[in-house]
TORLUMGU-788888 format. One record per residue (C-alpha): residue number from 1; z, x, y. Coordinates in nm, 4 decimals, m for minus. Layout:
BEGIN
+-----+----------+----------+----------+
| pos |        Z |        X |        Y |
+-----+----------+----------+----------+
| NUM |        Z |        X |        Y |
...
+-----+----------+----------+----------+
% end
This chain:
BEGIN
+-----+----------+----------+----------+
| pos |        Z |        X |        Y |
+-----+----------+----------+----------+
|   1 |  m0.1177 |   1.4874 |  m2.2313 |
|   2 |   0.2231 |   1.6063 |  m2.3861 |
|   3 |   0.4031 |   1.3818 |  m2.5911 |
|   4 |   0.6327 |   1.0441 |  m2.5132 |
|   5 |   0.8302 |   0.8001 |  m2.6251 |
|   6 |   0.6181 |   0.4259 |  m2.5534 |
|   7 |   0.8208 |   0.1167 |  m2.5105 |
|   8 |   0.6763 |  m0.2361 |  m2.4902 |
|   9 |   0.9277 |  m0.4336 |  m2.2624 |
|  10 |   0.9921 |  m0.7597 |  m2.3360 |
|  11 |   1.1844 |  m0.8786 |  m2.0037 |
|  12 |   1.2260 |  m0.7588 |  m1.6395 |
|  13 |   1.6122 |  m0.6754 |  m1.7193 |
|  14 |   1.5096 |  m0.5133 |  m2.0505 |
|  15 |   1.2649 |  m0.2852 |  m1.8523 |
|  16 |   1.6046 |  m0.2366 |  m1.6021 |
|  17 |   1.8102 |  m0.1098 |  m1.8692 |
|  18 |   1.5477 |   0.1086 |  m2.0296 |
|  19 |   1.4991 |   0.2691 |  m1.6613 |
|  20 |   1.8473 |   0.2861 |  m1.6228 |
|  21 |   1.9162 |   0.4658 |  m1.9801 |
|  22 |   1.6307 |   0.7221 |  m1.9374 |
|  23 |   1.7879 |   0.8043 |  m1.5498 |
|  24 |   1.4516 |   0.9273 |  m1.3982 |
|  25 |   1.2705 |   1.0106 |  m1.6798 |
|  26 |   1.1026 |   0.7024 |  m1.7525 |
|  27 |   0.8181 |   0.5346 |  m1.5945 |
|  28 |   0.6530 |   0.1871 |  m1.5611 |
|  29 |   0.3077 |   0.1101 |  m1.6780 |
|  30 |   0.1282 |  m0.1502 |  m1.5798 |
|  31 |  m0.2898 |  m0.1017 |  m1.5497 |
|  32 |  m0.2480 |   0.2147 |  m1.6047 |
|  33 |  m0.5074 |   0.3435 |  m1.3297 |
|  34 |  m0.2602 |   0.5667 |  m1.1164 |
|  35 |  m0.0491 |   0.6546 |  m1.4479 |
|  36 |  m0.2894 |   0.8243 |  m1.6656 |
|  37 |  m0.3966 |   1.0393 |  m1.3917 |
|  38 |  m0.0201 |   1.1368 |  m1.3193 |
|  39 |  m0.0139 |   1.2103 |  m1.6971 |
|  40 |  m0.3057 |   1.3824 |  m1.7641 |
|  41 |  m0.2932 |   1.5955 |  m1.5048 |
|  42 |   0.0556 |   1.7281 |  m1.5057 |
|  43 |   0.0867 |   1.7859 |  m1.1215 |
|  44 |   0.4817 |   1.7165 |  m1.1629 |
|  45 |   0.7657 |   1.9339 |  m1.2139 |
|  46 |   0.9163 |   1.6742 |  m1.5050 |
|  47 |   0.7279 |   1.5285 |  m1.6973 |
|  48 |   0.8262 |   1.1582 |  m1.8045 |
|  49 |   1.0516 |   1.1028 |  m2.1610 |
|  50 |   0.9494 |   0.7351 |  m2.1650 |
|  51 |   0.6122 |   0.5441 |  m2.0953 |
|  52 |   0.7432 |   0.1664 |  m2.0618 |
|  53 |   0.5122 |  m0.1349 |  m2.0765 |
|  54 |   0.5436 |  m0.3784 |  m1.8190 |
|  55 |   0.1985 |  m0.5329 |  m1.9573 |
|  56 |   0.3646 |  m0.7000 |  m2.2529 |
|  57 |   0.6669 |  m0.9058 |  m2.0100 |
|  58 |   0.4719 |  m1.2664 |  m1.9754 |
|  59 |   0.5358 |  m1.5000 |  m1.6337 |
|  60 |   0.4585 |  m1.2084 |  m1.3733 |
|  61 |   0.0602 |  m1.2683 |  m1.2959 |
|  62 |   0.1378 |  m1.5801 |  m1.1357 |
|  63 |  m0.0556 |  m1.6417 |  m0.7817 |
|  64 |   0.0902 |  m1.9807 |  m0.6695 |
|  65 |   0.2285 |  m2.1768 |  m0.3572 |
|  66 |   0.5449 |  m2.3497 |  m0.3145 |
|  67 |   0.6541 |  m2.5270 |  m0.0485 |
|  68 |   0.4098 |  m2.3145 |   0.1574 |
|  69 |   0.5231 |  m1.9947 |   0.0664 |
|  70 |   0.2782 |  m1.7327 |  m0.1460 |
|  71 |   0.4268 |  m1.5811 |  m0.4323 |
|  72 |   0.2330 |  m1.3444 |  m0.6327 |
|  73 |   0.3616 |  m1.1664 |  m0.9550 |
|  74 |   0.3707 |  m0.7785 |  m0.9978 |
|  75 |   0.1384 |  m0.8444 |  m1.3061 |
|  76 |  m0.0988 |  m1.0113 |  m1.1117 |
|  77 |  m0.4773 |  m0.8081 |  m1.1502 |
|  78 |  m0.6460 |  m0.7358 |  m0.8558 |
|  79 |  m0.9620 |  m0.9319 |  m0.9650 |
|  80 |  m0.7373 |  m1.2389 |  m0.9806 |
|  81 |  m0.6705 |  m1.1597 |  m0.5848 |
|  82 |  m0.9858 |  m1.1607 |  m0.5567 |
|  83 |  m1.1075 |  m1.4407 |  m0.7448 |
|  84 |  m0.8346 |  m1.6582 |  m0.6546 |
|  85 |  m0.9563 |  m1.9921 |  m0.4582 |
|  86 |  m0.5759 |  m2.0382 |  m0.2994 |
|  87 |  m0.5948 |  m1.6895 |  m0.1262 |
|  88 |  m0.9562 |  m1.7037 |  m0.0231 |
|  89 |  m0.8662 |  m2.0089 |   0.1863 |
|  90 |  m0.5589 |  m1.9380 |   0.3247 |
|  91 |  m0.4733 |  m1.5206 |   0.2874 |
|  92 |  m0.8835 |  m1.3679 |   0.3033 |
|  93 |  m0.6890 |  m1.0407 |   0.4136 |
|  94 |  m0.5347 |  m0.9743 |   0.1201 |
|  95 |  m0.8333 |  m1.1035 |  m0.0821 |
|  96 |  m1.0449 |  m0.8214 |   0.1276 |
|  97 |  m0.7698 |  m0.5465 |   0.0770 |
|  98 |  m0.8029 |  m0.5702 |  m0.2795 |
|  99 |  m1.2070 |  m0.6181 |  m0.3071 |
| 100 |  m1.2166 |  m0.2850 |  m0.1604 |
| 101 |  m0.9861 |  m0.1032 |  m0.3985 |
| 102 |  m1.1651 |   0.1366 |  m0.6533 |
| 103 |  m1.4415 |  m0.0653 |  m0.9030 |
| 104 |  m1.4518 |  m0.4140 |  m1.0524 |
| 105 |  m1.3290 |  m0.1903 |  m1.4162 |
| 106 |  m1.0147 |  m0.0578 |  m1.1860 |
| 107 |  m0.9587 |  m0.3717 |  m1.0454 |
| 108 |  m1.0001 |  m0.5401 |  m1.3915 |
| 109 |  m0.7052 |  m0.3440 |  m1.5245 |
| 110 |  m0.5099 |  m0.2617 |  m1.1652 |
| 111 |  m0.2330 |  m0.4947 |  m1.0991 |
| 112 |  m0.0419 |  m0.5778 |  m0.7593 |
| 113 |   0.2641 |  m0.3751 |  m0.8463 |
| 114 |   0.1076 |  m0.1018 |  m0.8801 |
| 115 |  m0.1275 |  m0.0891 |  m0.6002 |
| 116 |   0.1818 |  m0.0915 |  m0.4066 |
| 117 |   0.3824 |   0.1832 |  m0.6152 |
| 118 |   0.1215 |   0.3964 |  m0.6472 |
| 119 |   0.1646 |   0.7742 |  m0.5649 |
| 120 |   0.0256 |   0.9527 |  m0.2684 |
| 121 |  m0.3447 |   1.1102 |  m0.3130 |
| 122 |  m0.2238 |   1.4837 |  m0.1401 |
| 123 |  m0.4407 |   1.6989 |  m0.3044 |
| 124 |  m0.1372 |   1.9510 |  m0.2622 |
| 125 |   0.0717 |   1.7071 |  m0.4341 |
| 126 |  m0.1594 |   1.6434 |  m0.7234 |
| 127 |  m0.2761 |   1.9480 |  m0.7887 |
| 128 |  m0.3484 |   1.9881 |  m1.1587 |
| 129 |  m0.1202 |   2.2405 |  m1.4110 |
| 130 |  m0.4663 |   2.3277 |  m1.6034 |
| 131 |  m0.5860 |   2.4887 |  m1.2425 |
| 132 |  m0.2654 |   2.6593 |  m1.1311 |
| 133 |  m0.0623 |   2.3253 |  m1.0464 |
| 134 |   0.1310 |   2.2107 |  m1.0042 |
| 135 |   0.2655 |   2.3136 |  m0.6432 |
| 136 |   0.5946 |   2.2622 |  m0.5153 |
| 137 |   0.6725 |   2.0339 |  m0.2129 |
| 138 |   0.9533 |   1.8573 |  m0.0389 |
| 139 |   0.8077 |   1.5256 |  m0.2221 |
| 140 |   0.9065 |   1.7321 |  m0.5391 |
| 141 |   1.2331 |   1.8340 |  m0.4191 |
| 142 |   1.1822 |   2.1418 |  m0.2088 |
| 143 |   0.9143 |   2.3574 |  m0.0081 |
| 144 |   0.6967 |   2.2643 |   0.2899 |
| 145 |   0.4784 |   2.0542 |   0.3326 |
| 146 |   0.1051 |   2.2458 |   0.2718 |
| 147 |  m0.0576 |   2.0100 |   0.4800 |
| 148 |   0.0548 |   2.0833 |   0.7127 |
| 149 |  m0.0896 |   2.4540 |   0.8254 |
| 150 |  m0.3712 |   2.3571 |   0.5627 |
| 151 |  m0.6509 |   2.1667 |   0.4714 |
| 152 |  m0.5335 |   1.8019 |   0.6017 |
| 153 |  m0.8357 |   1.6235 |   0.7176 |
| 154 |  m0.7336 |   1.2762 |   0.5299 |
| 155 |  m0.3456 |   1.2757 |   0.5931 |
| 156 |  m0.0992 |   1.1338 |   0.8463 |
| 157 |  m0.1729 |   1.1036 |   1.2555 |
| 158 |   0.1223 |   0.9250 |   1.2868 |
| 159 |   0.4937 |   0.8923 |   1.1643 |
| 160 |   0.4817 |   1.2461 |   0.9500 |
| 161 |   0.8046 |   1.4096 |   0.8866 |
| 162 |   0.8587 |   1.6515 |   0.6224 |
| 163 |   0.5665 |   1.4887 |   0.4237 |
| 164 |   0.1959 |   1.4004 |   0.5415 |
| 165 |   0.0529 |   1.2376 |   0.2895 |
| 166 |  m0.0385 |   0.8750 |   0.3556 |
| 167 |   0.0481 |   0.6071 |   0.2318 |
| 168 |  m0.3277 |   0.4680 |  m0.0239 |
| 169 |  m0.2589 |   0.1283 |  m0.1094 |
| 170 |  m0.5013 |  m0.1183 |   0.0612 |
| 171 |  m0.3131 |  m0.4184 |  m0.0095 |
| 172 |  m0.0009 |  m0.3084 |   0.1654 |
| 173 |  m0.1896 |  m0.3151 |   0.4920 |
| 174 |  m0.2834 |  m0.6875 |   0.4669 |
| 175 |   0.0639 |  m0.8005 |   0.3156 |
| 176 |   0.2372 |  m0.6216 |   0.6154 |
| 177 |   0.0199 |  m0.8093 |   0.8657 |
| 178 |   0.0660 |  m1.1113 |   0.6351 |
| 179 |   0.4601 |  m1.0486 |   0.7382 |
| 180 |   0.5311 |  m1.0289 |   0.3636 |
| 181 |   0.8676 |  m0.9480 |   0.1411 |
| 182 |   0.8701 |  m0.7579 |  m0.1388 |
| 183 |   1.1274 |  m0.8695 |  m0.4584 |
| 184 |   1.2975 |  m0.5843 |  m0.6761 |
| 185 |   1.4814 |  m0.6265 |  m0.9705 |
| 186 |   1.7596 |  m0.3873 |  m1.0825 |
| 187 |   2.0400 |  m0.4345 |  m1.3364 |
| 188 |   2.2267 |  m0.6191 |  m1.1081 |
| 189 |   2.0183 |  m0.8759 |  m0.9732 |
| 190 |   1.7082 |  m0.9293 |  m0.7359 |
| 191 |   1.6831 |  m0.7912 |  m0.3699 |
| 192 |   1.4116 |  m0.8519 |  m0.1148 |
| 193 |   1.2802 |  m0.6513 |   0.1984 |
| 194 |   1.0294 |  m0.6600 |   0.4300 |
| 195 |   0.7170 |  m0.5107 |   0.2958 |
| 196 |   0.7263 |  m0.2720 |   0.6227 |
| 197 |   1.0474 |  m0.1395 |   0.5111 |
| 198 |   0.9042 |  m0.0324 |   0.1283 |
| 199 |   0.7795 |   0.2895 |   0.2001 |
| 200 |   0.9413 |   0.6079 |   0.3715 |
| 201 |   0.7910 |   0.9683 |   0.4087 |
| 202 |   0.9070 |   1.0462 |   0.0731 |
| 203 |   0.8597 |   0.8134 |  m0.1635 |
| 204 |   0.9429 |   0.4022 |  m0.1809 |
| 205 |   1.2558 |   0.2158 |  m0.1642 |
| 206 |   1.2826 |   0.1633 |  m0.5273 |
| 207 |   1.6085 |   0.2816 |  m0.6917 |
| 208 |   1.5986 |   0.5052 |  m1.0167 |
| 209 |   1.6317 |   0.2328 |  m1.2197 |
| 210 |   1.4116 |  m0.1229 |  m1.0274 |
| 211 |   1.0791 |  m0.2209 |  m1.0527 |
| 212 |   0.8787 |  m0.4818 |  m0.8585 |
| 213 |   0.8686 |  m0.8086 |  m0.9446 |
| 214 |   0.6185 |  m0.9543 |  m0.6773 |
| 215 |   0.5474 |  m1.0242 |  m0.3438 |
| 216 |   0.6076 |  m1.3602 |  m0.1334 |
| 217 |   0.3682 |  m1.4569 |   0.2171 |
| 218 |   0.5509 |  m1.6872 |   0.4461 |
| 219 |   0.3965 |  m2.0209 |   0.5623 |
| 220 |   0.1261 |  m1.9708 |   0.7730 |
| 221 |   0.0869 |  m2.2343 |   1.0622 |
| 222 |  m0.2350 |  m2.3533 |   1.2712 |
| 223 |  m0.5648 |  m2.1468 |   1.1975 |
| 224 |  m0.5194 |  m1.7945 |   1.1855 |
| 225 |  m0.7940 |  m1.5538 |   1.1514 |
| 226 |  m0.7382 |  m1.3075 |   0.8812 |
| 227 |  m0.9392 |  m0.8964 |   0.8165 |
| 228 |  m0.8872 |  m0.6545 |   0.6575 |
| 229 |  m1.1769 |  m0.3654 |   0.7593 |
| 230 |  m1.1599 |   0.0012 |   0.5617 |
| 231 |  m1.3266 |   0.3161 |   0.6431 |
| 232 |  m1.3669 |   0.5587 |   0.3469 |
| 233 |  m1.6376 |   0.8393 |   0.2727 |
| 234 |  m1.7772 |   0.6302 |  m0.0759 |
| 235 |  m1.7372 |   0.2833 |   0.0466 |
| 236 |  m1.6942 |   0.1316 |  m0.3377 |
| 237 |  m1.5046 |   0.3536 |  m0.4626 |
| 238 |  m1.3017 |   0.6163 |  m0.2456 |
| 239 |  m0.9618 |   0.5606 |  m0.1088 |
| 240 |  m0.9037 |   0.4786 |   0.2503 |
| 241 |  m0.9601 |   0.7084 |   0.5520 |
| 242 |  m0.8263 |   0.4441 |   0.7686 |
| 243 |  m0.7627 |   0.0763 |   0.6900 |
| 244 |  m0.6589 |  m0.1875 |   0.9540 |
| 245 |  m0.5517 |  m0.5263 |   0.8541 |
| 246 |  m0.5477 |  m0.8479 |   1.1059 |
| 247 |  m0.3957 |  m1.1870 |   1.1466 |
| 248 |  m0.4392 |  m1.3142 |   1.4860 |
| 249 |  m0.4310 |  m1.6669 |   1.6569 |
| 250 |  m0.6600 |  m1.7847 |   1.8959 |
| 251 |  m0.6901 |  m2.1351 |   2.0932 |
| 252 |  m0.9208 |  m2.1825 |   2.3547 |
| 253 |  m1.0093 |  m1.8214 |   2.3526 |
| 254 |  m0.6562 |  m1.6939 |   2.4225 |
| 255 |  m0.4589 |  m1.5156 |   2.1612 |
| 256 |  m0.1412 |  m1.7158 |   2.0893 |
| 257 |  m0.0046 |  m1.4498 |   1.7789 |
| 258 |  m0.1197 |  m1.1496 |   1.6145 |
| 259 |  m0.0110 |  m0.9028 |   1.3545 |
| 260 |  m0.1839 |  m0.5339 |   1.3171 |
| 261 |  m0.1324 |  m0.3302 |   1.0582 |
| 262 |  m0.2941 |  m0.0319 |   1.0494 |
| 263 |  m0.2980 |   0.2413 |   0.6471 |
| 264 |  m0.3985 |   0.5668 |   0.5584 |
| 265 |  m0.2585 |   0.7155 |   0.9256 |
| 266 |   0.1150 |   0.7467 |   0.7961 |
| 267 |   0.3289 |   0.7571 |   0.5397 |
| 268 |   0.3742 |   0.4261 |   0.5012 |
| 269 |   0.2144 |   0.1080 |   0.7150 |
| 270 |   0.1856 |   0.0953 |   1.0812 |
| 271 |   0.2684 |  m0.2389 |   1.2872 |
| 272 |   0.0781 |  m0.1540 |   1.6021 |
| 273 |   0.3196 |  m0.3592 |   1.8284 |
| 274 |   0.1978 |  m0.2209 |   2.1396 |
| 275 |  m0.1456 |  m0.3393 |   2.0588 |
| 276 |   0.0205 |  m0.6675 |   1.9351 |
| 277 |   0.2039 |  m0.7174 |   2.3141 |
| 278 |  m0.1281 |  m0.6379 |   2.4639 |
| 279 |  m0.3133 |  m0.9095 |   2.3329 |
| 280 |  m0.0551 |  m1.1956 |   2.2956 |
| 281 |  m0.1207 |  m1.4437 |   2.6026 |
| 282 |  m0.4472 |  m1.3151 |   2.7133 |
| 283 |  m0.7705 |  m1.3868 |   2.6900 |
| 284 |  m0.9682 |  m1.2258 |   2.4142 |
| 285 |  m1.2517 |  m1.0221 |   2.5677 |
| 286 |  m1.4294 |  m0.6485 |   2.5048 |
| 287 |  m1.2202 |  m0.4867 |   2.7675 |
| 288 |  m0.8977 |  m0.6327 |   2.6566 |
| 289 |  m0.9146 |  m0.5394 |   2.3162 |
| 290 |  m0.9888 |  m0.1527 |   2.3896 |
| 291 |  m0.6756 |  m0.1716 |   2.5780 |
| 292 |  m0.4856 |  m0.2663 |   2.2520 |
| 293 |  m0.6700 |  m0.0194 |   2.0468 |
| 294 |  m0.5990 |   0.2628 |   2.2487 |
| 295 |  m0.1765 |   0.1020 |   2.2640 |
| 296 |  m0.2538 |   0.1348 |   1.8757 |
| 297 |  m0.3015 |   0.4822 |   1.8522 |
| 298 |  m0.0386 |   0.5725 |   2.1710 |
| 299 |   0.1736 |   0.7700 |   1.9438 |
| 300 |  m0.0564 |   0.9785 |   1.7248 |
| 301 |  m0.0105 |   1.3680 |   1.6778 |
| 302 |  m0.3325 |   1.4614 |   1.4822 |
| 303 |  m0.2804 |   1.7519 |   1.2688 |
| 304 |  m0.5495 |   2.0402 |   1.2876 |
| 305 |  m0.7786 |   1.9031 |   1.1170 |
| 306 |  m0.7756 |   1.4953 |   1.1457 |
| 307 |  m0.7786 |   1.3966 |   1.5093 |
| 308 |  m1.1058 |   1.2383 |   1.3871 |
| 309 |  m0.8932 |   0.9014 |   1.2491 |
| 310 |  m0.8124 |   0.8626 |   1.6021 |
| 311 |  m1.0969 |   0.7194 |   1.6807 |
| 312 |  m1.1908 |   0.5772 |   1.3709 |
| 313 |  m0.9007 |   0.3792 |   1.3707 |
| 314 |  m0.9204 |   0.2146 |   1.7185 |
| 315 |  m1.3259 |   0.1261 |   1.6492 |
| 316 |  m1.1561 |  m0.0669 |   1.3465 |
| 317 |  m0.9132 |  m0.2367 |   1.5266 |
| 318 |  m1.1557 |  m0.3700 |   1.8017 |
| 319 |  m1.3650 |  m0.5096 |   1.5379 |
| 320 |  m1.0849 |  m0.6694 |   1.3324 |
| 321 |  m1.0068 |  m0.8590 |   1.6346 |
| 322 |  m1.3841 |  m0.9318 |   1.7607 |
| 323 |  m1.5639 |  m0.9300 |   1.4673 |
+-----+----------+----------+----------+
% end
């Protein structure tokens, strides 16, 4: 790795300023896991001025409930998600999301920020300056995307523009089907979107100089049953091929509400509405439920080389609902 400058922030607005001073050349470090990677293998044009330590600001690896509402800090590890007692009774899609991410050591150190923030796994993208990286891209600032007319078995079927790569982080999927907000901080105050709206095909909706501060779940009424089902090559380690998250209500066998998220087929998440309008009001039964899968998948444009997800994805659909 080249030489930086390593800051250990004390406060979310101190960590705002330092982002704001260095202007893009800083960046956040929290576990570490995505980072050092980044670092070490210098796929990137610019290289960072500024390492800054989120790990040392204290009060943001709360996982609480108030009033109903889930909050859950940046700082939070994922083996807290998964260990927690709260979210394995009332939120068991986001506890599966982040069981499946990496290794108990990765998810000992891997927080919830940055499973959300993390970059894109393009093997374009990242390829490393010691083998003849790193390559330029529209993700970089200009160029095509080599995906595209290349090798691009594990990137987007759906909602590609300029960039293919997908979206990796598992426990985006369930906190989109959990209808979840993410909070930002800046140097002039909080803001909060949907967590739908966080990613785009170039990047996330973070600002030069904001970082996440945590995520918050809305009430959830009645019984609702909750999955989160992921299809990778190396089941405990590898990043999804396709991941489908599921929150869906059922009373006397007839599906009152549902939520389907679907990751790894896009840039960012997917809400598969269609499927969603397909189920709501009927009767939950085999033939029903390949109806919605197929809606799910109704606007996918396989590249060359990964109409294979197509399928994948519905099978994992009809068993988040059946299963």
């Amino acid at each position: 790795m080249r030489s930086f400058t390593h800051i250990n922030a004390g406060t979310v607005h101190e960590t705002c300023a330092l982002l704001s001073k260095y202007n893009g050349k800083a960046v956040l470090n929290a576990g570490g896991t995505d980072l050092l990677s980044t670092l070490k293998g210098e796929h990137l044009f610019d290289y960072p001025e500024a390492v800054i330590n989120t790990k040392t600001i204290s009060g943001l690896d709360y996982i609480r409930e108030d009033g109903g509402v889930l909050e859950i800090g940046a700082l939070a590890k994922l083996s807290e998600i998964v260990k927690s007692p709260l979210l394995k009774k009332n939120y068991m899609a986001l506890v599966e999301a982040a069981r499946s991410v990496a290794t108990p050591q990765i998810r000992n150190a891997a927080t919830m920020g940055g499973n959300l923030c993390q970059d894109v796994r393009c093997w374009y993208y990242r390829y490393p300056r010691h083998i003849g990286g790193p390559i330029r891209c529209l993700r970089k600032g200009s160029g095509p995307c080599l995906a595209v007319k290349g090798d691009n078995r594990y990137h987007a079927i759906m909602g590609g523009r300029r960039c293919f790569a997908v979206c990796p982080s598992d426990t985006a999927v369930a906190l989109v089907a959990l209808d979840a907000q993410i909070t930002i901080a800046g140097p002039k105050g909080e803001r909060k979107i949907a967590m739908i709206d966080f990613y785009s095909p170039l990047g996330n909706a973070l600002k030069k100089d904001e970082m996440v501060t945590g995520i918050t779940v809305p009430r959830i009424t009645g019984p609702m049953k909750q999955r989160y089902l992921k299809f990778a090559l190396r089941k405990p380690v590898d990043f999804a091929i396709v991941g489908v998250a599921s929150v869906i209500a059922i009373e006397e066998g007839v599906c009152t509400d549902v939520r389907i998220a679907l990751g790894a087929v896009a840039p960012g998440v997917v809400r598969a509405r269609r499927a969603e309008e397909t189920l709501r009001g009927c009767y939950i039964n085999e033939d029903i439920v390949s109806q919605a899968a197929e809606e799910a998948l109704a606007g996918a444009r396989p590249l060359s080389m990964n109409a294979y997800k197509v399928e994948i994805t519905k099978t994992l659909v009809k068993r988040a609902i059946l299963i």
